[in-house]
C-alpha positions as CSV (number, residue, x, y, z in Angstrom):
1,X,78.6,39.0,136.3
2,X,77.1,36.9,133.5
3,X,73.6,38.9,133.4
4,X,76.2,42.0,132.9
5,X,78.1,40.8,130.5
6,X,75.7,39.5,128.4
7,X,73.5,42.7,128.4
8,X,76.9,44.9,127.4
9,X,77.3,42.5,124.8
10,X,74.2,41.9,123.2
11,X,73.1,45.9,123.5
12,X,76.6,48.4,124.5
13,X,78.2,46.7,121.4
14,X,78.2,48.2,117.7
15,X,77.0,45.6,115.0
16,X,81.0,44.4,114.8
17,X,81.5,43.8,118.3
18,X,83.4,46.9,119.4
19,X,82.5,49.9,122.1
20,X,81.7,53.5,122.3
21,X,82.1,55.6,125.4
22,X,78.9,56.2,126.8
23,X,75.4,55.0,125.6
24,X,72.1,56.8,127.1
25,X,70.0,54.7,129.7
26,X,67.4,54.0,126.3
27,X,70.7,52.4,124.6
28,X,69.0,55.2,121.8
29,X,72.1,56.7,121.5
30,X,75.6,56.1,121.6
31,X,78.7,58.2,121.2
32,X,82.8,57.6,121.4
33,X,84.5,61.5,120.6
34,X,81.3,62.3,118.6
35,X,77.1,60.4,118.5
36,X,77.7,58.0,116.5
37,X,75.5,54.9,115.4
38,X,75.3,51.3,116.1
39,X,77.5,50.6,113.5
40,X,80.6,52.7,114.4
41,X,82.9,51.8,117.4
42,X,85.5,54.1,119.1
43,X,89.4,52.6,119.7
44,X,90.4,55.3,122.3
45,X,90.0,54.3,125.7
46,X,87.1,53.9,127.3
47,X,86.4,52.2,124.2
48,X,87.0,48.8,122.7
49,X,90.6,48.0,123.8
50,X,89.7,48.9,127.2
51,X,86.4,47.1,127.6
52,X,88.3,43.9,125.8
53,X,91.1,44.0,128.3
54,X,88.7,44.0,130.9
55,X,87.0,41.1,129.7
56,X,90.2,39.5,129.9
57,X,91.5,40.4,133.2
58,X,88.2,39.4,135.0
59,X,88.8,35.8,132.6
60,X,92.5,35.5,134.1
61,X,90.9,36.0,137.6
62,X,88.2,33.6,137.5
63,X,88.6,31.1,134.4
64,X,85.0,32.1,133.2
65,X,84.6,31.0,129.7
66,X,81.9,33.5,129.0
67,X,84.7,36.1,129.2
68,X,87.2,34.2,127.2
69,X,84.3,34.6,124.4
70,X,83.9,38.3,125.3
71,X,88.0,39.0,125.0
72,X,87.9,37.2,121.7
73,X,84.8,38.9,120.5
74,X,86.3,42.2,121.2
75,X,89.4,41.4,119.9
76,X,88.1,40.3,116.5
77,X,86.2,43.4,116.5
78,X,89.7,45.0,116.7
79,X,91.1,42.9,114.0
80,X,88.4,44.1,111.8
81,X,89.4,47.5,112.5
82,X,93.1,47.2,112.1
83,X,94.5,49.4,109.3
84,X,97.2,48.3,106.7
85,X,99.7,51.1,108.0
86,X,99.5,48.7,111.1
87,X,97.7,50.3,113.6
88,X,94.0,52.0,113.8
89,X,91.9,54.7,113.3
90,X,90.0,56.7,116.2
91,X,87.0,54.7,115.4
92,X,86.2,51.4,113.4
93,X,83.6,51.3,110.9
94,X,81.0,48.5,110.4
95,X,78.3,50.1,107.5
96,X,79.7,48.5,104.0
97,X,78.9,52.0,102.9
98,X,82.1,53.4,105.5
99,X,84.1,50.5,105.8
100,X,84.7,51.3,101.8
101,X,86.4,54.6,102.5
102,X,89.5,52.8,104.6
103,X,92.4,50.5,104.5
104,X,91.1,48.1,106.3
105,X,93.9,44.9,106.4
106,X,90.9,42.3,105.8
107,X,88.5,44.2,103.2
108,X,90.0,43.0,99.6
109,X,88.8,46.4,98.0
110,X,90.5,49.3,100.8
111,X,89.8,52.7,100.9
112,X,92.4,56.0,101.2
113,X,92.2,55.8,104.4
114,X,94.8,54.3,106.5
115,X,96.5,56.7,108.8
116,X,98.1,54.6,111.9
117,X,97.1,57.3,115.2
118,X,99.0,57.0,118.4
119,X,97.5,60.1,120.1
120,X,95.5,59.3,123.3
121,X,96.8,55.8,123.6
122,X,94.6,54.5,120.7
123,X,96.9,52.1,118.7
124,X,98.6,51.6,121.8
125,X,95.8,50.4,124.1
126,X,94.5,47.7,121.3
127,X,97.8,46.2,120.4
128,X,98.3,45.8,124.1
129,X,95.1,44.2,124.9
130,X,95.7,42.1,121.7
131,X,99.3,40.5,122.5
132,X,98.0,40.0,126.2
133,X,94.9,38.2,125.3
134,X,98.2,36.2,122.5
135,X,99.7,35.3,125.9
136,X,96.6,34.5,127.8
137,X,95.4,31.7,124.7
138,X,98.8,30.7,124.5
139,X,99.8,31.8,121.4
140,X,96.9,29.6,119.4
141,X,95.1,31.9,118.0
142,X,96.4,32.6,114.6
143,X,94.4,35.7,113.9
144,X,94.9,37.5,117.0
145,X,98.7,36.2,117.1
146,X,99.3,37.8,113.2
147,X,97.4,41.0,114.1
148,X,98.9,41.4,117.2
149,X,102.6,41.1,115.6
150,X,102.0,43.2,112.6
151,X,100.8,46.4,114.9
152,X,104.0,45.7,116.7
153,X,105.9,45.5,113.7
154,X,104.2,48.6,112.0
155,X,104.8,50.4,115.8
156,X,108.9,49.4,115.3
157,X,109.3,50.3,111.7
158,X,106.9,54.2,112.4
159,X,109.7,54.7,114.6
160,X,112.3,57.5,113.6
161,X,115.6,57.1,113.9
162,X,116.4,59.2,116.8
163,X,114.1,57.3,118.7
164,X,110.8,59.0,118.6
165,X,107.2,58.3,117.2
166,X,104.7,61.0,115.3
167,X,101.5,61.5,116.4
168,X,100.4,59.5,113.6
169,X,101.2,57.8,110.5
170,X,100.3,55.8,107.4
171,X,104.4,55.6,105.6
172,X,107.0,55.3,107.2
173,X,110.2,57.2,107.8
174,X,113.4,56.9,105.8
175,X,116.8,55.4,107.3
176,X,118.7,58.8,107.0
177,X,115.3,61.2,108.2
178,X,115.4,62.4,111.8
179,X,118.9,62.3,113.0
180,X,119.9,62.1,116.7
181,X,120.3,65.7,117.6
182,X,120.1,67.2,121.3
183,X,116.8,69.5,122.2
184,X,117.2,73.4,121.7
185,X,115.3,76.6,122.4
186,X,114.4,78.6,118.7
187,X,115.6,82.2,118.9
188,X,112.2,83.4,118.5
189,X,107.9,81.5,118.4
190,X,105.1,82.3,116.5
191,X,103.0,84.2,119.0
192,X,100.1,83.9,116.6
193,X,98.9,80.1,115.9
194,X,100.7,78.9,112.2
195,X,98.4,76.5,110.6
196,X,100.4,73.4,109.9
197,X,100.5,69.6,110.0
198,X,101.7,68.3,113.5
199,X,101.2,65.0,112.9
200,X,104.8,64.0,112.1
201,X,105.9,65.7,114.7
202,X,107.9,64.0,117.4
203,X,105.2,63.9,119.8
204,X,105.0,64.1,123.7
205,X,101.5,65.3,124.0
206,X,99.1,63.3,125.4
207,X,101.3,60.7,126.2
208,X,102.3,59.3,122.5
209,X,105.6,58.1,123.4
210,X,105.4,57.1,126.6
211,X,102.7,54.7,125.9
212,X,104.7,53.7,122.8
213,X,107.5,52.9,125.3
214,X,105.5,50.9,127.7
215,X,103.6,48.8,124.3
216,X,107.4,47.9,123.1
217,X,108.3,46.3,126.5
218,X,105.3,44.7,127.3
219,X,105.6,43.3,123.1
220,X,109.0,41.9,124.9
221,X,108.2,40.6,127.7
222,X,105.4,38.7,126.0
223,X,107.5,37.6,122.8
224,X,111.0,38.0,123.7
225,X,111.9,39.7,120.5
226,X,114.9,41.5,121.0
227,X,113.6,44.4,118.5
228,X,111.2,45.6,120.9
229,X,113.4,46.0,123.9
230,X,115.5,48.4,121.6
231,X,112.7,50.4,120.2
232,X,111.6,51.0,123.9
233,X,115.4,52.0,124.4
234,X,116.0,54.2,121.3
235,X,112.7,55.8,122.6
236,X,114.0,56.6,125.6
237,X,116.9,57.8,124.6
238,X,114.9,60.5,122.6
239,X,113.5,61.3,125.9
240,X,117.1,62.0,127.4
241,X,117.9,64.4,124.5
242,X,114.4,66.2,124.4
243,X,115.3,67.1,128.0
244,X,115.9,71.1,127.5
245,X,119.1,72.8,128.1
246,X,119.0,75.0,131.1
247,X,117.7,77.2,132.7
248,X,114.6,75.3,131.9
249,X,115.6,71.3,131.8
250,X,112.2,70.4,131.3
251,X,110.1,68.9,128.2
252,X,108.1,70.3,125.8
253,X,104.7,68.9,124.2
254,X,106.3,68.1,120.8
255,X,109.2,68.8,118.9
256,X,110.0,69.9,115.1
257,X,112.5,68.7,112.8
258,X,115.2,70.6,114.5
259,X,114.2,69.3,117.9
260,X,112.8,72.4,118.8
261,X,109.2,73.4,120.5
262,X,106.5,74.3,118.0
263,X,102.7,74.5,117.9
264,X,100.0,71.9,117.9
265,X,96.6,72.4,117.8
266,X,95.9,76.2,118.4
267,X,96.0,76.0,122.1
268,X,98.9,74.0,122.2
269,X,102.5,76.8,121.9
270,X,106.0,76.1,122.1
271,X,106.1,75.8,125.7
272,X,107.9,73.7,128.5
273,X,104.6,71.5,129.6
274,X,104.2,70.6,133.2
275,X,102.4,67.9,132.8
276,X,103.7,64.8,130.0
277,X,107.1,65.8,131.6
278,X,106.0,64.3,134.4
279,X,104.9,61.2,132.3
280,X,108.5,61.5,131.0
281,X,110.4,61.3,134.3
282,X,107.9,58.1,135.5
283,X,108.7,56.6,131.7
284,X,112.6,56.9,132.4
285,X,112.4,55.4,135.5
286,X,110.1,52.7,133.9
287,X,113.3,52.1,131.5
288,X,115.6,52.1,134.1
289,X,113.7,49.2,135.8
290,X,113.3,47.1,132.7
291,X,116.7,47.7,131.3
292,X,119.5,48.4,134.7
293,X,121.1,51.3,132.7
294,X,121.4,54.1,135.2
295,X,121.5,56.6,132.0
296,X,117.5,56.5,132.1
297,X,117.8,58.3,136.3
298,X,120.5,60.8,135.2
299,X,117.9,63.9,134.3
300,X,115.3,63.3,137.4
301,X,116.6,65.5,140.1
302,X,117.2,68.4,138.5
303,X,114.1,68.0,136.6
304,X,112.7,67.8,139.7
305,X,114.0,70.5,140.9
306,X,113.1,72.9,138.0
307,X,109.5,71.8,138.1
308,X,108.7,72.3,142.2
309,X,110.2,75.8,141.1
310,X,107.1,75.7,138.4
311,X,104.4,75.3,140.8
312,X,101.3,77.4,141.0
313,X,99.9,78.8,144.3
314,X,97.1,75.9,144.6
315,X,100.2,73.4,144.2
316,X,99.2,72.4,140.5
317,X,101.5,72.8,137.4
318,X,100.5,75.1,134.8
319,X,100.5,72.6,131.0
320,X,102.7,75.0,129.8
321,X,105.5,77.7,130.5
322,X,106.5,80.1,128.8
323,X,110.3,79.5,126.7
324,X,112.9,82.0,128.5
325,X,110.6,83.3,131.2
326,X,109.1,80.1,132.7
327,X,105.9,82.3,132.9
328,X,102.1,80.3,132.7
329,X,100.8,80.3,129.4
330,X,97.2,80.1,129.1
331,X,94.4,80.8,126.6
332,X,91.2,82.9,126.3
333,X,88.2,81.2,125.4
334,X,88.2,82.6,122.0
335,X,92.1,81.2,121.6
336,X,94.2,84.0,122.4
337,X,97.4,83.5,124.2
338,X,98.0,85.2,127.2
339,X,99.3,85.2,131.3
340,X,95.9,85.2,132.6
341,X,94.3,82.1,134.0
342,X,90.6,84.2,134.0
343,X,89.1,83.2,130.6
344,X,90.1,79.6,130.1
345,X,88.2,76.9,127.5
346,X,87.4,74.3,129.7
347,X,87.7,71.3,127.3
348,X,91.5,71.6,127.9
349,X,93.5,70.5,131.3
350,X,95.4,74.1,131.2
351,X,96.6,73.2,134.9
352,X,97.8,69.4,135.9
353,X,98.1,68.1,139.5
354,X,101.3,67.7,140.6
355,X,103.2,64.3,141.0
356,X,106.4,65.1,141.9
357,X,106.5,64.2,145.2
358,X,105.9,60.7,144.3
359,X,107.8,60.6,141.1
360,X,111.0,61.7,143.7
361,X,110.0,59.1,146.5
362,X,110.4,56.5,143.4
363,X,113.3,58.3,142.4
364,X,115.1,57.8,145.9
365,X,114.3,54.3,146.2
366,X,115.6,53.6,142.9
367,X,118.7,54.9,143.6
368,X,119.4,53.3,147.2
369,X,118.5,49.7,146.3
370,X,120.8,47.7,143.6
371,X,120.2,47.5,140.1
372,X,117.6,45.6,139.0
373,X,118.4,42.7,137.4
374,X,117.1,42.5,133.7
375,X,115.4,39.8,133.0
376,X,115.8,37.5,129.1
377,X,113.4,36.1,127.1
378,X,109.5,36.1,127.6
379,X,107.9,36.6,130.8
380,X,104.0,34.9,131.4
381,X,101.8,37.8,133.5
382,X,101.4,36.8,137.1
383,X,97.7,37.4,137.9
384,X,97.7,37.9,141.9
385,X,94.4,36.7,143.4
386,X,93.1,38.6,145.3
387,X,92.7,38.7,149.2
388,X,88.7,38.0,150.7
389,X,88.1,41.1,152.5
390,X,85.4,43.0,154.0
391,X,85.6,45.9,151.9
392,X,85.8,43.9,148.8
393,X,82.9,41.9,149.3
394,X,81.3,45.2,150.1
395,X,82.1,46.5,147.1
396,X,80.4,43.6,145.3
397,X,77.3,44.2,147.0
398,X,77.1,47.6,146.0
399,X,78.2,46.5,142.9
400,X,75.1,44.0,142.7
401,X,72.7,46.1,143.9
402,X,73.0,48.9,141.1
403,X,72.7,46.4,138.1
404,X,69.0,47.1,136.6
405,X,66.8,44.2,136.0
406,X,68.3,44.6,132.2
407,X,71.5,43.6,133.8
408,X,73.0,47.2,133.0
409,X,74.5,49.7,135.3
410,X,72.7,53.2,135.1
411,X,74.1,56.4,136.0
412,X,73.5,60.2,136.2
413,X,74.9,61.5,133.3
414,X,74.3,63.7,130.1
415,X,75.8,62.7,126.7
416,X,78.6,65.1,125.8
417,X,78.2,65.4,121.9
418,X,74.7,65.2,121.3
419,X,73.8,69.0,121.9
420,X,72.8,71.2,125.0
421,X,69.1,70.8,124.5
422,X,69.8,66.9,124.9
423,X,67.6,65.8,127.5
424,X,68.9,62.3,128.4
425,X,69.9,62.4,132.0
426,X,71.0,58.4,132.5
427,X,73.6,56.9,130.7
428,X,75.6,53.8,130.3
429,X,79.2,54.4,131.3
430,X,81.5,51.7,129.4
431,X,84.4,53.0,132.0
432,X,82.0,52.2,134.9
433,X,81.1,48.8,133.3
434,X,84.7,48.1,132.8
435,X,85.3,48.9,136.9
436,X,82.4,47.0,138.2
437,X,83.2,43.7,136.1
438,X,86.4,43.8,137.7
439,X,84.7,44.3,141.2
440,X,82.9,41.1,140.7
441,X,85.6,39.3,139.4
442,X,88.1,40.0,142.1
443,X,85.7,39.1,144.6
444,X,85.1,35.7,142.7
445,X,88.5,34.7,142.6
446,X,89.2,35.9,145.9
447,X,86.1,33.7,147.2
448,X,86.9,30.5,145.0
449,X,90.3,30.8,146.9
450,X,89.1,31.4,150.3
451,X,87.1,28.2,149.7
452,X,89.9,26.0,148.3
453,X,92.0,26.8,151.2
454,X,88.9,25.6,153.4
């Protein structure tokens, strides 16, 4: 674990302490959502949040000081990163030359840019791991403790009125903007892609606000701060009214300022979307269990409902259906709209797997067991150790024997965004590393315990 660690730190990191994605096998080159350099890392998941909060788990499991250091490294990396609008960029820039052109909070001379995204969990996942690792050092470390409550703070005051987040930000929305209004179908779309700016937006796709939702109660639970609880609650109550009228009570990607479908990016119509709606339904219930109000359960079965009436032949949901008709919507390859699933991109997830069958089994035993009692003040994260058993300390083994003599773990793999003619064929994985330091660490803890209780 230690020869792994160390070799992802001194060689997978950029020149600030953050991560990429993938690196090739030659640690030549690097890339997050684009090649990048040693000097740039990328926020979004695989990337620095998530390789910091798997330092810290695998430091709750075992106590290793090595990966205290890591955590804290990564999170500094993150602080360095962090914009003044509160939150971060898709990547964090370490060249004096870059750094110049953003808003970083510690730089004394800041650059234009300072727009707060929330797309693909990438403000989310690094305020997370930041007020975690707050918890796990108990609060005492000032840096990470400020950052950690000025993202959360920025995340609150971002928040519109009726209860829902934009895609991204850098002001913040006026007290009378955004009223509470109930989701409706326009009388006619835009079959033909309108060039506009989404990002304000009250934004479904990809998750925003239901990761925002989860950040706000996990900010509670850690803090106790009664303002986060009732963002997570105004946010869900956004949720209840962007449920659609019927015949189609579903959910659409994003909403306009008349809380009405509208376009995206140019594949991305007005459309009921089969797949954050199923986020949605798992982010109500999520509420319900926090909070006890059965409001958050009301739209699930006949959401339910409406979506097994969605489902495709191969038992998938189509990402979106079409308003009035309920008809897949797809796109050709050159971006036209149309019924035909023949011609797709394949950069997009135009069909999603269905998870309504577990979504109802949660639903069910929600509703048949009392309310859950709702817990006040903060909560410290339990961190179950794990059980010694055969398949784990298999997976260890197997774990072991792939780390190269560097103390890396090498896979097949191409790099996505350095051209076709690329010919690098091994790669570093940051996702894989982040899976196989857990490995190891579970099976350490579970082995220190199975030899305590000896």
């Amino acid at each position: 674990m230690h020869r792994a660690v160390d070799f992802f730190r001194q060689h997978a990191a950029s020149k600030g302490g953050g991560y990429v994605y993938r690196l090739s096998g030659d640690l030549m080159k690097r890339e997050g959502e684009g090649a990048v350099d040693a000097a740039t890392a990328w926020v979004q998941p695989p990337g620095t949040p998530a390789i910091g909060m798997a330092y810290l788990q695998a430091y709750q499991l075992t106590g290793d000081s090595v990966l205290r250091e890591a955590a804290i490294e990564t999170a500094e990396a993150l602080i360095n990163g962090q914009l003044e609008s509160g939150g971060w960029d898709n990547r964090i820039e370490f060249a004096p030359k870059e750094r110049r052109r953003y808003a970083y909070r510690v730089e004394k001379h800041k650059g234009d840019r300072n727009v707060t995204t929330l797309d693909d969990n990438k403000s989310q996942s690094a305020a997370m791991f930041l007020m975690r690792l707050d918890q796990a050092l108990d609060f005492q470390h000032p840096e990470i403790h400020e950052s950690s409550l000025y993202a959360l703070d920025s995340f609150v005051r971002a928040q519109y009125p009726n209860g829902a987040w934009p895609q991204r930000y850098s002001e913040f929305p006026e007290a009378e903007s955004s009223p509470p209004r109930k989701a409706s179908f326009p009388e006619n779309w835009p079959r033909k892609f309108p060039k506009r700016d989404y990002g304000g937006f009250y934004t479904l796709n990809d998750n925003t606000i239901r990761d925002m939702i989860e950040t706000m109660l996990a900010a509670h639970r850690i803090y106790g701060d009664q303002r986060y609880l009732d963002a997570a609650r105004r946010g869900g109550d956004f949720l209840l009214r962007a449920q659609l009228p019927e015949p189609q009570p579903g959910w659409a990607q994003q909403y306009n300022e008349q809380m009405q479908p509208a376009w995206a990016r140019k594949f991305e119509p007005p459309a009921i979307t089969g797949g954050e709606s199923q986020g949605v339904m798992s982010t109500l219930m999520r509420l319900y269990r926090e909070t006890g109000e059965p409001k958050y359960l009301e739209p699930i079965p006949r959401a339910v409902e409406y979506y097994r009436s969605l489902l495709l032949e191969d038992g998938q949901l189509a990402r979106f259906y079409e308003l009035g008709t309920d008809r897949p919507l797809f796109f050709t390859k050159d971006y036209q709209l149309t019924y035909s699933d023949a011609d797709m991109p394949t950069h997009y997830g135009f069909k999603v797997g269905s998870k309504l069958d577990t979504i109802e089994r949660e639903y069910q035993r929600l509703v048949r067991q009392p309310p859950p009692k709702v817990a006040d003040g903060p909560r410290k994260e339990r961190v179950e150790t794990p059980r010694l058993t055969d398949s784990l300390a298999k997976d260890a083994e197997k774990t072991i024997a792939a780390l190269d003599e560097r103390g890396a773990w090498v896979e097949q793999g191409r790099l996505r965004y350095h051209g076709d003619e690329d010919p690098t064929r091994e790669v570093i994985d940051s996702r894989t590393f982040a899976e196989n330091l857990l490995v190891l660490a579970r099976y350490i803890a579970a082995a220190q315990s199975s030899d305590n209780e000896r």
